[in-house]
Every structure is written in structure tokens, then in C-alpha cells.
N, C-alpha and C positions, 0 to 999 in steps of 0.2 A: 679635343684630345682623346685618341680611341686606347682604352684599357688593353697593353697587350700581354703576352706570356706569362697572364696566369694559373697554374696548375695546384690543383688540389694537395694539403700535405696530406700523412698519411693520418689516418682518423679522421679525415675531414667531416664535419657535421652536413655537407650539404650533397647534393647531385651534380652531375655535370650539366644538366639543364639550368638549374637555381644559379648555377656559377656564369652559366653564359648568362642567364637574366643580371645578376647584379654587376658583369662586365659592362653590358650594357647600359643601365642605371648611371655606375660610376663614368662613363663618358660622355653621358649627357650631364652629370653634374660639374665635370671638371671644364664644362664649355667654353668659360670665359677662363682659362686660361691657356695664354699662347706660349708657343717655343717651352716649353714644361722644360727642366733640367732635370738631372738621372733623380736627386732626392723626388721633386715632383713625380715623375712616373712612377718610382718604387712606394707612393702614397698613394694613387691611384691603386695600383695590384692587390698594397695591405687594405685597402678599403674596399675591395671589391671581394676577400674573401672573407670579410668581415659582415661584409652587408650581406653573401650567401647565408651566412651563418645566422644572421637575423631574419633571414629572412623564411628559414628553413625554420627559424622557432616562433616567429609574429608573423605569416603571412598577410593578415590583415591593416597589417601596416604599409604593404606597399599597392594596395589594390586602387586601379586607378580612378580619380574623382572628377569627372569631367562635370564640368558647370554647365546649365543649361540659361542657368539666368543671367541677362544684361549686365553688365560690369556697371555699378553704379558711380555717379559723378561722385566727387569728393572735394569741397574746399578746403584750402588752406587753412594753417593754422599755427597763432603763434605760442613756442613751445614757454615764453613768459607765462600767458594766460595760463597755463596747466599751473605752473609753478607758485603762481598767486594764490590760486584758490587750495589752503592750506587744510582744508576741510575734505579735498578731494584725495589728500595723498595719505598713506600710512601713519599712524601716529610713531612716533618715536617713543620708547618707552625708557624711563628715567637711568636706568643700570646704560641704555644704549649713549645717552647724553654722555654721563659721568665717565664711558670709558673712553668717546670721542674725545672729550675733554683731555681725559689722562695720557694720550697719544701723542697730542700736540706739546706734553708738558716734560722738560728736560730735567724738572725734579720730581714724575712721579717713580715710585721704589717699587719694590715686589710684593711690599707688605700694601701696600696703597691698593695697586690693584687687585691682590689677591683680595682683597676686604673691598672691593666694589664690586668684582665677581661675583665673591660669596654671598650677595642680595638677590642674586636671581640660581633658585634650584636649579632649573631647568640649565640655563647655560652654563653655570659649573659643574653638572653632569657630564653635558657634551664636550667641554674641555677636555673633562678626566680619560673621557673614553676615546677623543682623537688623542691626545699623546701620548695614553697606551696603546695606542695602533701604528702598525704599519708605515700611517702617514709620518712617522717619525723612526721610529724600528730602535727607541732606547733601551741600556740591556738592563736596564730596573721597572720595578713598577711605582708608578706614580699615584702616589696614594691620597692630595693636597693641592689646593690651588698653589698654595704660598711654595710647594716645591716643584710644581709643573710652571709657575714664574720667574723661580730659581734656576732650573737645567735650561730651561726655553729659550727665555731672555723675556725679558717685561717688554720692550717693542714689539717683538715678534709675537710674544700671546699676545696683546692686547690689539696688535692688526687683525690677527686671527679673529679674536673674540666679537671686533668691532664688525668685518666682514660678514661672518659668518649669522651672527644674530640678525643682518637683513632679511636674511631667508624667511624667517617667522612672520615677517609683515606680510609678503604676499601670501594669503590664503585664501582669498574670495576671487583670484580671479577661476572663473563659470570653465569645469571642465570640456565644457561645448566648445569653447573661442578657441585652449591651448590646453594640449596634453602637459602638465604642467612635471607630471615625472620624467618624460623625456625632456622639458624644457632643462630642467636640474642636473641632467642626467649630461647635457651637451656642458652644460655651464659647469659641473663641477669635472668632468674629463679636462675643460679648455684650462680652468685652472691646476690642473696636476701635470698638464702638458707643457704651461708657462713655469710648471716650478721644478718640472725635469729640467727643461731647458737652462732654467739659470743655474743649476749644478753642474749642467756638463761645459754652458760656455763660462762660469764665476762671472757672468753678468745679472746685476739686479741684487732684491732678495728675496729666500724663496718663497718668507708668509705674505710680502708685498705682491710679489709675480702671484701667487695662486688664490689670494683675496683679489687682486685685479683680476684674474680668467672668473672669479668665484661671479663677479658682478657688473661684466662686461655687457650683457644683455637686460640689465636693469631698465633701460630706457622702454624696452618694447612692454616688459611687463606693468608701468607705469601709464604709458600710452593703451594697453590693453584695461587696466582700471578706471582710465578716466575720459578713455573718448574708445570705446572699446569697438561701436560703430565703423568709426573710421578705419580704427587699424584692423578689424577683421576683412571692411574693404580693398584697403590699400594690399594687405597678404593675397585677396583673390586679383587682385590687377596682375603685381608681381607673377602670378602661376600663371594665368592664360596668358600674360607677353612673352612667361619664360626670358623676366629677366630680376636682376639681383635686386633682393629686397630692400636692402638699403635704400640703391640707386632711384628705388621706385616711390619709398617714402621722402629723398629728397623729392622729387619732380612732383609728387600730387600737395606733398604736406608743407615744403618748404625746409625741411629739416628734416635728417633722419635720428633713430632711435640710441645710437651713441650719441649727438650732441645732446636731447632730450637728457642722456642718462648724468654725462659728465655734469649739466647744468644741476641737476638732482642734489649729486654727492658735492657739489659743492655748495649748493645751496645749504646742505646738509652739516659742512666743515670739515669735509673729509681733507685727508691728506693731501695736497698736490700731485704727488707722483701716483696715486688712486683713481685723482680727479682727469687726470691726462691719461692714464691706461684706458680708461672708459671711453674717454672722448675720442682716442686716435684708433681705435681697436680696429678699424676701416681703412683709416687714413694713417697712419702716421707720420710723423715731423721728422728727417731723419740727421735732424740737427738736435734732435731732445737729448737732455744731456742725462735724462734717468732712462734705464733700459727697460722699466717695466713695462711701456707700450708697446716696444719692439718683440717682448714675451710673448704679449697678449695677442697681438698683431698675427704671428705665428703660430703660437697655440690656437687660434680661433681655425686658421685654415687646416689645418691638420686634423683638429678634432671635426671639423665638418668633412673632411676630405676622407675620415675613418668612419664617415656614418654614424657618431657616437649619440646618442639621445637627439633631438631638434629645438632649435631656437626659432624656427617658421621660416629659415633662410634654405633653400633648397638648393644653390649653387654653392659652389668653392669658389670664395674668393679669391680674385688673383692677388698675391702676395707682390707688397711693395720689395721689388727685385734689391734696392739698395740694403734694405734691410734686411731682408730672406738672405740673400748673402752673408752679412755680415755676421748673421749665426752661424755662419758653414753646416750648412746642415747639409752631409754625403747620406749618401741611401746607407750605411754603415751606422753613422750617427741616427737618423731614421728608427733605425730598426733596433737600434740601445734608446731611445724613447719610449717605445711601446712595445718593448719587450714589460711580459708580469702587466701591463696597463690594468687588464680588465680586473685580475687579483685588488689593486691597490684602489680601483675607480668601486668595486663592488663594496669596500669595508667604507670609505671615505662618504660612498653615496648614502650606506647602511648607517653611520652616526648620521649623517646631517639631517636625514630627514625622520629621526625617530622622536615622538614627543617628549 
């Protein structure tokens, strides 16, 4: 798919050079997908003056890494074993238990959760300070768990809460394997993108839709903790084939890093419509009868399709056609997506990853 009639706006941060490189870039990323429709191409152009622009401020990030070493063999492996050895995975920490719990439960109150928040500083900080932002734009300030439970809704924070606290577990993986601020960075765009989306089509909801984008890539970073080996090999297979990383953790591994993920969060007891955003975030069913995969699904190609942070997937997924339709998403609608994105992705990314 060749990036065409891109032109600089005015201000533009980059050169006319930088802009034909990242035209470039985005045509070899958009590869595997054919017959593009007008929203597809006008995501290729917004990605390609995006990626100038990144590229005009990181050049270091796109400089090229040719391997000189043998692509190493790789067995198989079943994604059970990872999940057995319970020793190998994050611990779950008691406030994460009690809220998972509270989720599933049709009598907990506001007072309930507000007083199993209030066990942990740290993530009752972060509450306070996502619902006084942006990410919500209320015209009070929230000064209280028990009244950010109150305006919110007790579902809605405690998806929030319960998503968002994964993040803390991953912190050992080796910033050698994965740039783990861009990995955040893709992951928490992918969720701002599934939770535009359910507002403009009233499909889903939006703390479901953006705790699913929040944690759709959970499965690689799990596979990067516990067979880290493997999966830094499988990412160099995927680059010298130049082909999609999924595709290429099913063919060596047997399974790729959504089923890994969704097996995870259920092992875990997450919600179903949580546990199937994860797992379809590739593939989706388009017979599901919750929209949050069909979110996720979308938001995932678009924020990779915008160059937003990296998940180690270097292509754009082609989008399940039945499902990309059925968000209607016009180059119009597009462009009411990621209008303000970087504003809301910069405050969103600034809570989540502050101690």
C-alpha cells in the first residue's frame, strides 16, 4: 500500500526529506494490507506525518538494525506450562484480589469499594488524579475515592482500577528485550482509541473498551518474563521475514501472544468481555455479542498504523473487513479520533506511569 498525497501543514516539525522517509516507512508497514478503503489510506498519510515528526525528534529510533547472526531454531511451546508454573508469573497483590472480586459482585456499593481502594496509597492517588484529568473532563474536582465512585460509577472505577493496577506488575522486564515506555505508550494510545471509538459509535463501554486496549498486549509481556529467550528470538524471525509478529509466534511457538494473554486474565478471573478483547484483539469473532473486541481489534491497527509507542509488531494489521466496517469508520470519522490524541495520550501516559 504506497503512502500517497501527503503534504506538510503549516508548522510542520519535519523536512521534506524526513517526510518522504516516513512515507516511505509507512508503506512498507501498511504491507499486508490490501484494497485499503479511503479511512485506511487517510491513516496511512496521518501516520506518516506523525512518524516525520517522531522522527525529526528520536532519530535513533528508526536507524536501521540489520542482523548479522543466524536466526536461531525455536521449539514449540505449550502456553499451559507458562501458566502452571505460578511462581513464574507476577504476584497479584491483595487490594488487586479484593477488587477483581468486587467486579464480579452485583452487591458491591461505592462505599465497598471506595474502602478497598483506600488500602492501597498508591492506587488511590492514581484514581484521584485520572478523574481529575482530561481522561474524563468533569467540571468539579474530585477530592475522594467514595465521590470519584459516586460520579464514575462503581463498575466503571473498579474496571478502571482493576486494569490499570496490572501495569505495576510488569517491572523487571530487562530494558534490553523491550523499550517498555514505548511498549506503554502503544498500549495505552490503543486504549484511548477503543474508548474514542465506543463514544462516537455507543458501542461497548468506554472503562471496558480502554482497560481492554490498556492490556491487549499483556500476553507478549508475560512471554518476555518467562521464556524471554524465545520471544526475543521469535521478534528477530518476524523482522528478517518481514512478516507479522503474531503470525510468526503462531508458526514457531504454536500459539501466539493474545491467546497466551487472554488465557492469563482468565486464569486470573477477569471479566469475560476483558478476557475475549485480549484474546480476539487479532482475530476477532464477528459473531461476539460484546463490542469490546471489535474496539480493540480497531484501535490496535490504527494506533499501530499512527506509529504511536511499539508493542514489537512492526506491521499494520489488516483489519477484520466485517468488523472495520461495521464501525464505519470514514476518513472524517478518522480524523474526529485523533483529533487532540497526543494532548489526552500525553496526561493519560503521565498518571499511569508515575509512582
Amino acid at each position: 500500500m504506497a503512502v500517497e498525497n501527503v503534504s506538510p501543514t503549516n508548522g510542520a516539525e519535519y523536512s521534506p526529506e524526513t517526510l518522504e522517509a516516513a512515507k516511505k516507512l509507512l508503506t512498507k508497514r501498511f504491507k499486508y494490507i490490501s484494497k485499503p478503503d479511503d479511512a485506511l489510506k487517510r491513516l496511512a498519510r496521518l501516520g506518516a506525518r506523525r512518524v516525520a515528526v517522531d522522527m525529526t525528534r528520536h532519530p535513533e529510533r528508526y536507524a536501521l538494525m540489520e542482523s548479522v547472526s543466524p536466526l536461531p531454531d525455536i521449539q514449540p511451546l505449550d502456553p499451559l506450562d507458562i501458566l502452571r508454573h505460578d511462581h513464574q508469573l507476577p504476584a497479584l497483590p491483595q487490594v488487586f484480589l479484593e477488587l477483581q472480586q468486587a467486579i464480579g459482585s452485583r452487591s458491591t456499593s461505592a462505599d465497598d469499594l471506595a474502602s478497598i481502594i483506600s488500602q492501597d496509597p498508591g492506587l488511590t492517588a492514581f484514581l484521584l488524579r485520572m478523574v481529575n484529568s482530561a481522561f474524563y473532563s468533569l467540571p468539579m474536582q474530585i477530592d475522594t475515592i467514595s465521590r470519584a465512585v459516586t460520579v464514575v460509577g462503581v463498575n466503571q472505577l473498579s474496571t478502571l482500577a482493576v486494569g490499570t493496577s496490572v501495569m505495576s506488575l510488569f517491572k523487571d522486564v530487562p530494558a534490553d528485550i523491550i523499550d517498555m515506555e514505548q511498549f506503554w505508550k502503544h498500549s495505552v494510545c490503543c486504549g484511548l482509541i477503543a474508548r474514542r471509538l465506543c463514544r462516537i459509535t455507543g458501542k461497548g463501554d468506554p472503562e471496558r473498551a480502554f482497560v481492554s486496549g490498556l492490556l491487549h498486549d499483556i500476553g507478549q509481556l508475560i512471554l518476555l518474563q518467562t521464556e524471554s529467550e524465545r520471544a526475543v528470538a521469535v521478534h528477530a524471525h518476524a523482522r528478517a521475514k518481514d512478516v507479522l509478529l503474531f503470525a510468526e509466534e503462531k508458526a514457531l511457538l504454536g500459539f501466539d501472544h493474545a491467546t497466551l494473554g487472554g488465557m492469563l486474565l482468565r486464569k486470573w478471573n477477569f471479566p469475560y468481555v476483558l478476557v475475549s478483547a485480549v484474546l480476539e484483539h487479532h482475530h476477532p469473532k464477528p459473531a461476539n455479542k460484546e463490542a469490546e473486541p471489535f474496539l480493540v481489534h480497531c484501535a490496535e491497527t490504527i494506533a499501530t498504523g499512527l506509529g504511536v509507542g511499539s508493542s514489537g509488531e512492526y506491521f499494520v494489521q489488516p483489519p477484520n473487513r466485517t468488523v472495520w466496517d461495521a464501525m464505519g469508520l470514514t476518513p472524517e470519522r478518522l480524523d474526529e479520533m485523533v483529533e487532540d490524541l497526543d494532548e489526552e495520550l500525553e496526561e493519560a501516559f503521565g498518571i499511569l506511569i508515575k509512582p
